[in-house]
N, C-alpha and C positions, 0 to 999 in steps of 0.2 A: 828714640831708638825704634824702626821700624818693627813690627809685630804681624806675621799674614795668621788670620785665622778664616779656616773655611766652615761655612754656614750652609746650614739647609736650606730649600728655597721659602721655607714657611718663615724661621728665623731671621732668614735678611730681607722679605716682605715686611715683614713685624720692625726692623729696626729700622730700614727705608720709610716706614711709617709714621712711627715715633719720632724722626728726624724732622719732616715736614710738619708733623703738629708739636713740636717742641721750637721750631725754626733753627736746628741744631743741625750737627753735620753728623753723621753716618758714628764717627770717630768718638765724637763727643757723647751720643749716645750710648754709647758701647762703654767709652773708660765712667759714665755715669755709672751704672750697672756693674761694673765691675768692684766701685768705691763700696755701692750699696750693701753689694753681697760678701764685701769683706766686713762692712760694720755690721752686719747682720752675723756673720760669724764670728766676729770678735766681742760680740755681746754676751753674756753670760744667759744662760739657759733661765726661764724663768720658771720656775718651779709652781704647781699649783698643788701638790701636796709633798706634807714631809716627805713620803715612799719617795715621789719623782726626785724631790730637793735632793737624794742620797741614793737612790739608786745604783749609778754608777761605781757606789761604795760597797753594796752585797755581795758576799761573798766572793769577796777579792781575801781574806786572810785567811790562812787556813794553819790548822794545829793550835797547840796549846793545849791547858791540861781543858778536860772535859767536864769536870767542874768545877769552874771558877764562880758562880753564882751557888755553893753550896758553903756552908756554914762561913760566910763572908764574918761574922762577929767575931769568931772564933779567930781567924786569917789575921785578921787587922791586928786584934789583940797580943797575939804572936810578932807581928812586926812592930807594933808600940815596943813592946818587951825590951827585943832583941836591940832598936833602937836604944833604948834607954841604958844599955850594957856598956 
């Protein structure tokens, strides 16, 4: 299926380039690079610490009670309980 895409003069130098030193056609360049920067996008992000690894997780939830990290022994022990009923 045909595709027109229009290129800057630096960008269709560069791909005119890459054609002759690849021995490839104009075309073939282009859907190359196009394959590239889809498996570069569909690769999962590589994390180089926890923060980054989860980032995108901070503060994304909001509410709930404001302490939940307060007498947690006491909490559980309550829900054993009520389980147990």
């Amino acid at each position: 299926m045909p595709t027109s895409v229009r290129l800057d003069p630096e960008t269709e130098a560069l791909v005119a380039r890459l054609a002759r030193k690849t021995r490839r056609t104009k075309s073939e360049v282009i859907r190359a690079a196009i394959a590239r920067l889809a498996e570069v996008e569909a690769a999962p992000a590589s994390a180089t610490t926890p923060y980054e690894a989860m980032e995108h997780l901070l503060g994304v939830a909001h509410g709930g009670p404001p302490d939940l990290s307060v007498r947690t022994g006491e909490k559980v022990r309550q829900l054993l309980r009520a389980r147990r009923r």
